[in-house]
Every structure is written in C-alpha cells, then in structure tokens.
N, C-alpha and C positions, 0 to 999 in steps of 0.2 A: 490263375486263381479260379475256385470252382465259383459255378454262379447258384449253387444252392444257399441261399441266406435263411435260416432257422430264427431270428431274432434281429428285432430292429426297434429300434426306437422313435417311434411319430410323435412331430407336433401338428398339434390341429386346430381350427378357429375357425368357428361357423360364422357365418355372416352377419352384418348388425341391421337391426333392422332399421330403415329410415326415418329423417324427421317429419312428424305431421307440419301442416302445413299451416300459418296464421293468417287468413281472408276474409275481407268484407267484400259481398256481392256488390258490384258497381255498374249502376247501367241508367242511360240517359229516364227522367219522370220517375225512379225509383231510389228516392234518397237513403232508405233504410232499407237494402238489400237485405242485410243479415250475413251471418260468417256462412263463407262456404269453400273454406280450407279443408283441401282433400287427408286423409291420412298417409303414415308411410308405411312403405313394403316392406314385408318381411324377409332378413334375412337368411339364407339358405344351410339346410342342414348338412354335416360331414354323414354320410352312414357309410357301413362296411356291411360287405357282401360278399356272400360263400363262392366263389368261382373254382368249377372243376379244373378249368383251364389254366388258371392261377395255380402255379407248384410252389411258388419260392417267394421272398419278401424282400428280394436286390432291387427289386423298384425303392421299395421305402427305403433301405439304406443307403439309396444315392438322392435320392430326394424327402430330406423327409419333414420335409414343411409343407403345409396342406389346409391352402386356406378357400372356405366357401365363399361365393359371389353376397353380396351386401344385396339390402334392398333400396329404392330409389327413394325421397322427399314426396311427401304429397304436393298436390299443388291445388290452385283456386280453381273456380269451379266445381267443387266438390272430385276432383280427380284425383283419386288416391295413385299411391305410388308403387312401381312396382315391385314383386316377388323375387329375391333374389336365387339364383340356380345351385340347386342341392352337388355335393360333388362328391361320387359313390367311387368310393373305395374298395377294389376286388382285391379280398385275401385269401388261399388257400383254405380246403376244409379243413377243419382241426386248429384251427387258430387260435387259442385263448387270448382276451385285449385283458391288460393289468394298467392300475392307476400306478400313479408314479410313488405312490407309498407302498404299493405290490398284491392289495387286493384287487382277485377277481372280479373281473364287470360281465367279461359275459366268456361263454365256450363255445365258439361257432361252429357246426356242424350241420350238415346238410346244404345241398343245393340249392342257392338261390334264395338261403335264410340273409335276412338285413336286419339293421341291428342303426337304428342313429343315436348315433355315440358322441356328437354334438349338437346340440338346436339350435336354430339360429336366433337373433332376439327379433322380439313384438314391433312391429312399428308403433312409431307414435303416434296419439292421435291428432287430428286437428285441431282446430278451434269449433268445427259445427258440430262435431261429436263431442266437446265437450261445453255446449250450450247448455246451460239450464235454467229454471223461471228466476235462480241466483244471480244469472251472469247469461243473459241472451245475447250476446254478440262478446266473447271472449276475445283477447287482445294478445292473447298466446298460443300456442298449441305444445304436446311433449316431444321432448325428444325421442329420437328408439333407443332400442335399448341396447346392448353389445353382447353379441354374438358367445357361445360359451368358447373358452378355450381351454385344451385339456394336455400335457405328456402322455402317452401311452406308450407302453409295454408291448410289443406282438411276440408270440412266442405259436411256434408251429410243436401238433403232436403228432406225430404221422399217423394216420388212419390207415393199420394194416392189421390182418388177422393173424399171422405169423411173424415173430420174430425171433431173426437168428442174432446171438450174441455167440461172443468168441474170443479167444485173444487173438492179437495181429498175427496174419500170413494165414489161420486156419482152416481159409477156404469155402469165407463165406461168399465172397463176391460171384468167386468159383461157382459154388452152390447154386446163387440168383441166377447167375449165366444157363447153368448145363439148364434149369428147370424150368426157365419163362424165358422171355423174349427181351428181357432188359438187357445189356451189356456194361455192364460198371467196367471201370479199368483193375484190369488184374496184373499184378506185378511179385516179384518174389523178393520182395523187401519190405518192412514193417509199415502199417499207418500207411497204407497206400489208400486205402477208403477214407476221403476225408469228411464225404456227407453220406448220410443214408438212402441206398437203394433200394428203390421198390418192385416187384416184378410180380407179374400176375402168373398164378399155375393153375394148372387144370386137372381135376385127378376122378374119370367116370362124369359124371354129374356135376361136381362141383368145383365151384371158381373162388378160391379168395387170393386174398395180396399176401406176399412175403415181403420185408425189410430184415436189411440187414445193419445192424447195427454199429459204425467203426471201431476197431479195436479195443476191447476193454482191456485194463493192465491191473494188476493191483494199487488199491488207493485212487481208483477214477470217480470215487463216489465223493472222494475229497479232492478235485482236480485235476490228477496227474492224467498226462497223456491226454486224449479226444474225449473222455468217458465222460464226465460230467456233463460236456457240451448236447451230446445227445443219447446219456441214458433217460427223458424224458419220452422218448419215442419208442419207449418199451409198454408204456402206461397204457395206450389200449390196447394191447395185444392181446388176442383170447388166446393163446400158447407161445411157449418161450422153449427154441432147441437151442440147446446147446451141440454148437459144432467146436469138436475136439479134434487136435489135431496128432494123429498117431505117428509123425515122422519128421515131430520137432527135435532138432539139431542141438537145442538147448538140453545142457547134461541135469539141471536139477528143475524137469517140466517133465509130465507128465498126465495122461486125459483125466485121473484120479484128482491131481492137487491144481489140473487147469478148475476142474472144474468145480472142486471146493473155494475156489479164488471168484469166479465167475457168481457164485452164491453167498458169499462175502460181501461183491459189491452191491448185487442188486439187493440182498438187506439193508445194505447200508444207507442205497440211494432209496429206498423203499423208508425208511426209517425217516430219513431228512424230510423228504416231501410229502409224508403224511398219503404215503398209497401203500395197499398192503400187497405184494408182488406172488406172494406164498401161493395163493388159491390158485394161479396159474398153471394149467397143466402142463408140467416140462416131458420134456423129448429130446435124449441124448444121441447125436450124431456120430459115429466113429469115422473120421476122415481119413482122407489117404490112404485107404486100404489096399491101393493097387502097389505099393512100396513095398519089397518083402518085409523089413523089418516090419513098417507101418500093419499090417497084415497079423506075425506075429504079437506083434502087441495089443491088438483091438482081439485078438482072442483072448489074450493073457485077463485086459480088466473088463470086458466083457462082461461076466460073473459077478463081478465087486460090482458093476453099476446095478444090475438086475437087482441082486440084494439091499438095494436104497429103495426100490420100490420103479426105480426110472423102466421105459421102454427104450431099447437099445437098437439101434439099426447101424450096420456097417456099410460104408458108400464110397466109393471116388468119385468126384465132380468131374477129375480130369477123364478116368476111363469111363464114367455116366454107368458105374455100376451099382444098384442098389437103390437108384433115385426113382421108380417107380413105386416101390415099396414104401419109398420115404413119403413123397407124395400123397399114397392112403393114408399114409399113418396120419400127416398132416391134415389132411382131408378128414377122417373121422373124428378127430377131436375137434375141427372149426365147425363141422357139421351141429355135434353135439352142445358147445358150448353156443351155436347160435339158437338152437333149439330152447335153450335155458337161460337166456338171453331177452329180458324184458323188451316190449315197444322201445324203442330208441324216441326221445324226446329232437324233434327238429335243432334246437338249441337250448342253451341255456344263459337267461340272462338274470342277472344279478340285480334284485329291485331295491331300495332303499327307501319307504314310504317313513313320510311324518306321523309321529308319532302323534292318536289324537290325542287331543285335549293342550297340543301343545300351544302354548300362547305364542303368535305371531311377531311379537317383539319380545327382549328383554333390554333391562335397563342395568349397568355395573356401575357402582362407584369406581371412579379413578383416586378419589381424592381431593380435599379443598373445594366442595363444591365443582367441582368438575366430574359428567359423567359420561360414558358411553352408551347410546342403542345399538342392541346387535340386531340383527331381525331382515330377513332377505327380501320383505314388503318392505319396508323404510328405505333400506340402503336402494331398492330397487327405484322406488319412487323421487328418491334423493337422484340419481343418474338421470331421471327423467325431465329435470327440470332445468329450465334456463335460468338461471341465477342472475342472468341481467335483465331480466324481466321482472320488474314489480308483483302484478299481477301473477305472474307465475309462482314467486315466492308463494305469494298468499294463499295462494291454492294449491302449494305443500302444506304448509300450514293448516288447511282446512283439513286436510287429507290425514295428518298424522295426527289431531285431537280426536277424527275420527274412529280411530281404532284404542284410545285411552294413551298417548304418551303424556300428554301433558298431566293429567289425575297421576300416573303412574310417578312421572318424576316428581309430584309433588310429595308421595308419598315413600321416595324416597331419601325425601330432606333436600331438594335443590330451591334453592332462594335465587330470587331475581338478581341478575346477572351471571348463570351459572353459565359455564362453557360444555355444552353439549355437543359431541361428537355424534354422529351416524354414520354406519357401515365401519368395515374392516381398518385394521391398521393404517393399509395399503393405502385404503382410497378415502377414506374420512373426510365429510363436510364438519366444518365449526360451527355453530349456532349460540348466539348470545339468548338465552331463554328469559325472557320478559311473560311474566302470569298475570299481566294487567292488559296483553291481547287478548282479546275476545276473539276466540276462532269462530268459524259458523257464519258470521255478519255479512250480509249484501255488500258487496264491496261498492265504495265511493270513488268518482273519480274519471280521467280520462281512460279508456283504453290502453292496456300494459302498466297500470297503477295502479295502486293500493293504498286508500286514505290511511289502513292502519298500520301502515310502515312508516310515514312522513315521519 
C-alpha cells in the first residue's frame, strides 16, 4: 500500500479551560480574609503547520483524533490554574483545511505558516475576580469553558510548477525518472503510478518541480479510474505537458484523440471545481520515439499538433533523447509565468467576522408561551455556571437582564411562567421566567445563596 495519503479526515478538540476556583482567605486574627480563589487555566489550542518535511497525511489517517491538553482549576490563595499545552499539527505545503459542510477555512502554503484552527476555551474565573462593592466575598466562581471542537477535511495540492498528465503506460514516470533524481516505480502495465511524483529538474539557471500526474482515462473528471482522486494537483501548475504516447498497442488510440481526451477532462475537472485550467500554457510531448513505428508516427501528427497553436517536442525517456530540449522548453515558460506571477501571499485564511450592528442575542417563539435565546454570549455564560449554586444562578441572572433579555422577551409576549430555553438544540438550559424578579439587587443571604430564588 503506497504511504502517499492526499486526504484525511481529522477530528479535533482544543482544550477546556479550567474551573475558577471559590475561596475565602483564612488565617489565624483575620476573620474576614476576603475570597482569594485563584482562576482556571486556559485550555490549549489545536494549530496546523506548513512543514517542508511533512509530504503525506498517513499520520492523520491512522490517527485522526486529536485532542489539546486542558487547563488546570484555580485554586485559594489567589493561585490561578494552569495553561494547558497547545498540540501543533505538521501538514504538508499546499494543504487546504475544509469544514465539514465543505467550505474553505484556510490554504496553507508556505513554510512554517500556522494557522489555530481550534482555541481552546477561557478559564473560569474565581470568586476574587468576580468581587464587587455587589458581592465582596462571592460564594462561587465560573466554570471554564469547553474547548472548540471541529471535523476537518485535509486535502493536499501539490505545489509544482510542471505538470505532466497522460494516459496510463505513456511515460510519465519514465519522464520524472530520465529528468530529476526522483525514482517512482515504472512498470509496463496500466495505473502503475498510484500517487503523484515529484522531481526537481534543472535546465541552465533554473530549478522548478515536475509532478506527474496518475493515469488519466476518459470520464476521470467523473470518477473513472485514479483521475478524479488527483486531478486537483494540476490546479497549481504554471504549465501542463501533455505526454503522448506514440507506440500505444491500443488499435483506436492515438497522440491526436489521446490528447483531445486529456482536454476533455481537464475542462471538465476545470468546470466542476470552479478553476479555469485554459490559461495554462500547454506543452505537447511526443513519447517513445525511439520505437520505429513510434518515430513514424510522431512525424506523421506532428504538423496537426503545431497547427492547434501547441509546441511539439519529440523525446524517449528510455533512450534520454530529446529531454534537454524538453527541459528549456520547460524552463522558459516556468521562467516566464513566474515573472507574471504576483507576490505569493504566505497563506490564505478564510475570516468570518460579525456582522456589526448585530445584536448579541435573539429571542424565537417556539410556541405556547415557550421561547428560545440563541446568542453565543448567553449560551456561553449559560455553560459557565454551576447550576447548583444559588448564587451562581443569580449572577446569570444579573448577567443576562444586563444585556436586555428580560425587556426583550417581554416584548416578545412571554408571561410569567414562560419556558425559556438558552443555547442550541443540543445543549439547551430550561428557565421558568418569573418578571417579578428584580435583577441588579444586592443579593441577601448566606454565601452560595440568593434571597431571590427562596
């Protein structure tokens, strides 16, 4: 089995952050210490990182659960808790990450670009950070929060400047071999390339990458054969040859209708995935010319390619004739097309900012006096709280008339005893809504109580 992996599937979950901690200072002559409950650590972030040394993604398809270190509980004495350890993820250059609905988050590219593609959640805080002239010795502190969790997509683009495409046996591998220092396995039977080879060549002055790409067939742009799997590793290429095979055994093939087939798919895969392949400078190989027939025949269509507009070269891989010339030819179009070739941005990552003016909550009817808050502040502050905590209660409470839900669902028709939901389907608290609580109010009471709950 090859160990090139082109796509994988990762799960990931950043670290949560810890619980603050709830403490009254206690020490022999000082009976009202005051809280001095430390906060908790913050959970550790997942990021991903451009590694040269990284070729393949067979790491993540044999593991691909991938979870950050947590952070630790504060504790008394004002000892916060600690920071939990981030766990950097090395993927190949050219990476694209996709959510699990299929839109682009980021395109990795360049060395040593990072990308944290989960954060980990907030500690809680204490009781002495949440002291005020309301509540100077709190009887609670927050929880942390939990860590984001995400599916991710990885999908590799190979970062080469040349790409040979072909149908099976026509000698591309051949090709990489006779021209760079790679060695892919060559064999005289179909689909023997099962991942894409890369090989660096050299021509005067200039150095770029070749890939070759496995065996295109007709209809690989709709699945058949290897094509679909990695016609995406054509999309950066600053030129595309076509390597033609003059001394295929096949009676209705030939370099004319391989290569109208070969231009078939890449429209087609060009078509599906919204990249336009056309502006590509192409560059028509004539193979196996060391074959007499192969020989007569690459003189025969020769002519007919020139007439398309194509540059023609005739080569044998095996007898290494003609691969110097191929090489320039290569050479001055990656020259050219780097020359016209904007700054290359290090990465690209995909932002999604709130929209302003967007209001922090909303409120839906369900029906019957029952309503939902959606709002990623409530549902957020909702996770934060001990619920077997009086006082805690109360101080969601205070927290959520502070940003208008209580006006809001008034004004959306909710009568006392309504059933208020917060946060997602998934995770929803229930809330019996009483509008003859007074939010805001000093709370009364022992420590971890709320006179206006009794």
């Amino acid at each position: 089995m090859p160990d090139f992996v082109d796509e994988a599937v990762l799960h990931i979950k950043a670290g949560d952050g810890g619980h603050g901690c709830a403490s009254v200072h206690r020490e022999k002559f000082k009976p009202l210490g005051g809280p001095d409950g430390g906060n908790g650590g913050k959970g550790g972030d997942v990021v991903l990182q451009v590694d040269r040394n990284t070729a393949t993604l067979l790491e993540y398809r044999r593991r691909p659960h991938r979870r950050a270190q947590s952070g630790t509980a504060g504790r008394g004495a004002h000892r916060s808790g600690g920071d939990g350890d981030d766990i950097v993820l090395s993927v190949p250059e050219g990476t694209v990450v996709l959510d699990s609905a299929g839109e682009v988050i980021a395109d990795l590219v360049g060395h040593g670009t990072r990308m944290v593609i989960a954060r980990g959640g907030n500690g809680g805080l204490g009781n002495a950070a949440l002291a005020s002239p309301n509540r100077k010795a709190p009887g609670f502190a927050l929880k942390g929060e939990a860590g984001e969790a995400l599916d991710l997509r990885l999908e590799i683009k190979t970062i080469a400047d040349v790409g040979l495409v072909g149908f099976p046996s026509a000698g591309k591998s051949s090709l990489i071999a006779a021209m760079s220092a790679a060695r892919p396995k060559i064999a005289d039977y179909p689909f023997t390339t099962l991942v894409p080879n890369l090989g660096v060549v050299e021509a005067g002055t200039t150095q770029f990458v070749v890939a070759d790409v496995p065996g295109l067939i007709p209809g690989a742009s709709e699945g058949k054969g290897l094509g679909l799997a990695f016609l995406r590793h054509v999309e950066r290429c600053s030129m595309l040859v076509h390597v033609l095979d003059c001394a295929t055994l096949e009676p209705d093939r030939d370099p004319v209708s391989d290569l109208d087939a070969l231009e078939d798919e890449l429209s087609a895969y060009g078509e599906a995935a919204g990249v336009d392949l056309s502006d590509r400078p192409r560059l028509a190989v004539l193979n196996k010319v060391d074959v007499p027939d192969g020989r007569e025949l690459a003189d025969m269509v020769a002519p007919m390619l020139r007439e398309r507009g194509l540059r023609v070269i005739e080569v044998s891989a095996a007898a290494r004739e003609g691969l110097r010339g191929l090489s320039f030819a290569m050479a001055e179009q990656v020259e050219a097309a780097r020359a016209a070739r904007p700054e290359p941005e290090p990465s690209r990552i995909v932002l999604r900012p709130r929209e302003m003016g967007e209001t922090p909550f909303e409120i839906v009817p369900l029906g019957d006096n029952t309503f939902r808050v959606r709002g990623s502040k409530p549902a957020r502050w909702v996770r934060q709280t001990d619920f077997a905590n009086e006082e805690a209660v109360g101080y969601l409470s205070d927290r959520l008339n502070r940003i208008g839900i209580e006006e809001a669902l008034a004004q959306a028709g909710a009568t006392e005893g309504a059933e208020v939901y917060i946060g997602d389907e998934e995770d929803s608290v229930v809330f019996d809504w009483d509008p003859s609580i007074e939010a805001g109010e000093t709370p009364i009471g022992p420590r971890g109580t709320d006179s206006r709950l009794g």
